[in-house]
Each structure stands twice: as C-alpha cells, then as structure tokens.
N, C-alpha and C positions, 0 to 999 in steps of 0.2 A: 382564019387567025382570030384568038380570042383576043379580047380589049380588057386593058388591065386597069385595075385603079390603084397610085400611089399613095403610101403614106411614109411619114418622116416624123422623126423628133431628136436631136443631137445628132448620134454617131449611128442611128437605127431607123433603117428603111425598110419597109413589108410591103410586097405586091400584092392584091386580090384579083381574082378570075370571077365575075358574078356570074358567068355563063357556065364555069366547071364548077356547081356546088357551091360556091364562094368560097373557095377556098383560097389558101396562098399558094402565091405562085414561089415564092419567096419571102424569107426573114434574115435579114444581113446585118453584121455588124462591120461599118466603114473604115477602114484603118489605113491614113494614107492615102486618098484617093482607092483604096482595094477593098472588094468585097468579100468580108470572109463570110462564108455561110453558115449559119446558126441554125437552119432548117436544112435540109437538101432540098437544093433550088431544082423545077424544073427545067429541061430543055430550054437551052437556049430558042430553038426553031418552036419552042411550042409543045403541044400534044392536046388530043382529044380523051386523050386516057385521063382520069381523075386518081387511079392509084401513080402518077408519075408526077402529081404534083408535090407542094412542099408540107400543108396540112390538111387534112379532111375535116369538115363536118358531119359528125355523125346525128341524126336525126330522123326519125323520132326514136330509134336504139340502134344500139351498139354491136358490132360483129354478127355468127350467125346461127340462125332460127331451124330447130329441125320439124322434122315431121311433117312436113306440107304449112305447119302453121301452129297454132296454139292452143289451146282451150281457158278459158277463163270466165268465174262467173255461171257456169252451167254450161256455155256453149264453145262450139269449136269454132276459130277464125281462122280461113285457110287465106296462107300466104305462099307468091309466087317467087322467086328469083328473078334477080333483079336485070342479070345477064345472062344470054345464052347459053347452055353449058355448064351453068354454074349449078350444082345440084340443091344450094341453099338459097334462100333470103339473104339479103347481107348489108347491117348497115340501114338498112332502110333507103326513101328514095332521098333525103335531100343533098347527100351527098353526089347526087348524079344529075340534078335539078336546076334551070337558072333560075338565079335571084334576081332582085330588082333593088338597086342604090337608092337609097333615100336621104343619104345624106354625106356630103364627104369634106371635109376641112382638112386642112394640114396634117393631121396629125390622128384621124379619127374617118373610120369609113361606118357607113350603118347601113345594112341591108336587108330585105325579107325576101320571105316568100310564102307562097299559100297551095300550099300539095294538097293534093285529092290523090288517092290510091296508097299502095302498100296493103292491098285488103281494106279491111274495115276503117281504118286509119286514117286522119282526117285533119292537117291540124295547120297552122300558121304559124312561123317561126322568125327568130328573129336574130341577128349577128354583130356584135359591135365589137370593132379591131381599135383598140386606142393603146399609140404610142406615147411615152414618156422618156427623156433620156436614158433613162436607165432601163426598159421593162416592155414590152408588148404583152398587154390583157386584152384576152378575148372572153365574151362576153356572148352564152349562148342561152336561144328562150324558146321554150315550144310552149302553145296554148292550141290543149284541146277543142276541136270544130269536128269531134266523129259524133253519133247519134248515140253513143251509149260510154261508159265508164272503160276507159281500156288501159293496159301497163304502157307507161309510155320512160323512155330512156334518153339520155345523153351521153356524149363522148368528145375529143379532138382527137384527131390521128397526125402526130407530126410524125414525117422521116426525115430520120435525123444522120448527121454525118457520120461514118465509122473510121476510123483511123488504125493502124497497130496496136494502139496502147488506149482504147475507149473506155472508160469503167462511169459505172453507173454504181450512184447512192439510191435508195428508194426502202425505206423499212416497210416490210406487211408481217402477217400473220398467216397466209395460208395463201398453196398455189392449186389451182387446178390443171387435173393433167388432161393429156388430147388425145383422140386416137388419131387414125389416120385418116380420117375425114375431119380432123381440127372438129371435132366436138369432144367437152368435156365427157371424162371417162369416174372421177372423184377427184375426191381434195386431201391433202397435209398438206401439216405444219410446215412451215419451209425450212425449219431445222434439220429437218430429215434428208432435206436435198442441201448442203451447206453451197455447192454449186450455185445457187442459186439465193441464195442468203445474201442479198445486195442491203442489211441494217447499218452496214460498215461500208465505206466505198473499197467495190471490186470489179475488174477485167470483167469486159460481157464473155458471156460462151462463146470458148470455141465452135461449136457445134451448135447443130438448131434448137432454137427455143422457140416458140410461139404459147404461151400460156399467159393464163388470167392469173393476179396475184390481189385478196382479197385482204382489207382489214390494212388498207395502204395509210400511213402516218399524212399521208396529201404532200407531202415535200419530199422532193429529189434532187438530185445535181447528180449533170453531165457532165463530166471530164476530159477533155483533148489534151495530155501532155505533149504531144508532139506537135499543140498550132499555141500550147501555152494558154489554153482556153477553155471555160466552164459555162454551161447553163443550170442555174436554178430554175426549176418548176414548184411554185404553189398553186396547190388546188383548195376548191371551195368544197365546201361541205357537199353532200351528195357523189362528190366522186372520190370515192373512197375505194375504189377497182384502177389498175392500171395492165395492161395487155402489154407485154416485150414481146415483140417478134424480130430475131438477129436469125437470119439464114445460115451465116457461117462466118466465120474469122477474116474470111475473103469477100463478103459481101463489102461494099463501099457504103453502106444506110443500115440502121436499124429503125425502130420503129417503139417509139414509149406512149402511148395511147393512157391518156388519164381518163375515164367511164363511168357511169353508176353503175353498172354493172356486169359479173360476169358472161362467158360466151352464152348462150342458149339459157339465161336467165327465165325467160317463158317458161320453159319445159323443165327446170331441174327440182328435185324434192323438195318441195314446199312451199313452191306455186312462184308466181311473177312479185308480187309484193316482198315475197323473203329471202328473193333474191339482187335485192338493188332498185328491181325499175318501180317506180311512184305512178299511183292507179290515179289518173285523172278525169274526172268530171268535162262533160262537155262544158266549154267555157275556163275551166280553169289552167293554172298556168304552172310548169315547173324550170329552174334556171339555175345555171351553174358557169361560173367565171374558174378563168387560168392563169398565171401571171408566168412571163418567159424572162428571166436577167440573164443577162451575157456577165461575165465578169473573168477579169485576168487571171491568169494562174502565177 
C-alpha cells in the first residue's frame, strides 16, 4: 500500500503518492460533506499502476521518443522503454520514480527527486502542489546533472472526469496527426478538422483522439453540465502544447496534458530546440507552473 500525503485549503483537497511518481492520487472539490472529483481519483484499494492515478508528472519529457533514441548535437543517444512491451520511451522515468517530501504544511507539499538513467539523462527535479481556496498550482522544475547539453521537456498529465455532455474550451493553431503506433504523421491548421476546433467551447469526440495540438493560447476550461461544474486551466509560458487523449464517448476519463512540447519532439524536422523541448546546460535549470480552479456552472 502506498502512503499518501494531504493537502487542503477551503473547499479543495489533493492527495499525493511520492512513491508513484508524486503524483496525485486525487484533486476534489468538497460539497457537503461529498467529494466531487475534479481529477479522476484513483482506486479506492490503491494501484501500483501510475497511468491509474489522478495526475502524472512528466519528466525530463513529454509522451514518446522513436527510433531507439535521438540524435542531437552530432551524436545519437539511445533510449530504452521504460516498460516491457512497450515499443517506445515514454514520458521519461520520473513519472515511475519515488520522490522524497521535503516539505509539507497544510496546504502545500514539496517534493524531489534525483534520477540517474533515461539514457544519457541526468537531472534533479522538483514538485510543489500549493492549495488556495480557490485553485491548486503545481509547480514543476528540472535542473540538468547529465555530463553534456541535452533537450530536456516538461508536462502534467491529468485524467480527468467524462460525463455525457464534457466539452472542452482550449484555442491552438495546429494539430498533429498519429499513426497507429501514436507517432506524429504531420500537422494542420485545426481549421481544417472544425472537429476538432475547441477556440469556441465544444463536446469532446465522439471517437478517438489522441493528438498534440501546438500554438495553445495556455488557457482552457472544462465543462460538466451534467454535475453543474467547470475547471479552468492556466498555463505558464513554455507549455504552449497540450495532448487530448478521449478513447471514445464511453470512456469515463479523458486526458488534457498541458507540455512543452509535441509527441517525438526529438526527432521531428527541425531538431529538439524547434520543437518545444529547452537544450540545458549541465547545471541549468528549466520550470513551468499550472493553475487548476473549479468553478460552478
């Protein structure tokens, strides 16, 4: 059984797991003594699984790497998969990683950790969950510890509730499409899929979507007409990519991932820099915060 840490501010309570990734376990808003969920909470009984929790950190990048690995700089860095079976990298390790607490108050948890592996990749990272009545910000930091200049990325991955009636605000400029190994195939405008054109609030798809959408305004809102309920999401500069993954009209979660950058960022034309991820120096440091409000409908 993993050991959780609380935090609270008003009407909003978040759990974290430091042993899955530090992730949450849980993001709720209190109504009445009842817990509606603003994230999709894990198992009550638990799990060892880290995609069954409520949000992921992604760290030192985002979604997945093809090719065995990357080139960059003149040289090729081969990367493994992270799970058996899994034909790609994914995510990188801190999402699968235990943290260590370093600090927790009422209302505020602070966590690191210090990875060795992912290939060449090298770095110490840092996590801070602070509640406000109004708002949970999380607050994510990597500082390069590899031996040479590498691309390095961020992301959150919340799963979030689906209902009947879910519609998503989110304005971008451009989506990339997948094949069926979920690597990008190219990009358009998202005009051209109006489907998909969430500038305006609309109904998630029907049907599957998993794709990166690039040139994001940084602010979205989630809509539950049927619990009478909204999340606003602002992001911070740098994560300017957001990943929707909805399985189907019957799935009970979707998935709204705010990123620096798109899937296989490494490897797409024009190298790791012109795709989102920030080339760090050993020692140096890159960070990006999120802001979560609940609010009535």
């Amino acid at each position: 059984m993993h050991e959780t840490v609380v935090i609270g501010a008003g009407d909003l309570r978040a759990e974290i797991v430091p042993s899955l990734g530090a992730a949450l376990a849980r993001f709720d808003l209190i109504d009445g003594g009842a817990r509606l969920a603003l994230f999709r909470p894990w198992p009550e009984e638990g799990s060892d699984d880290p995609t069954q929790l409520a949000c992921n950190l992604l760290v030192p990048w985002s979604n997945r790497i093809s090719g065995g690995g990357f080139k960059f700089d003149g040289r090729f860095y081969p990367l493994e998969a992270e799970f058996a079976g899994d034909p790609f990298p994914l995510h990188g390790n801190g999402w699968v990683s235990k943290w260590t607490l370093r600090d927790h108050a009422p209302s505020r948890a602070v966590l690191d950790l210090d990875a060795a592996g992912s290939g060449a990749y090298s770095y110490s990272s840092r996590v801070e969950y602070e509640l406000d009545p109004s708002a949970l910000t999380i607050r994510l930091t990597v500082e390069s510890c590899s031996a040479t200049a590498l691309p390095f990325g961020l992301g959150l991955h919340p799963w979030l509730p689906r209902g009947t009636a879910t519609g998503l605000r989110a304005k971008a400029e451009t989506v990339w499409l997948e094949d069926e190994r979920h690597l990008p195939t190219g990009s358009l405008g998202v005009r051209a899929r109006p489907d998909w054109d969430f500038a305006a609030p609309r109904p998630l798809p029907a049907s599957w979507i998993n794709n990166a959408f690039t040139g994001w305004d940084r602010h979205a809102s989630v809509e539950w007409p049927e619990r009478r309920l909204a999340l606003t999401i602002e992001a911070s500069e740098r994560l300017e990519t957001y990943l929707l993954y909805a399985p189907s009209a019957d799935s009970p979660f979707f998935c709204f991932e705010p990123v620096s950058h798109p899937v296989d960022a490494h490897n797409l034309p024009g190298g790791p820099a012109a795709n989102g991820l920030v080339v760090l120096a050993p020692g140096e440091r890159l960070s990006v915060h999120c802001r979560f409000a609940p609010r009535r409908l």
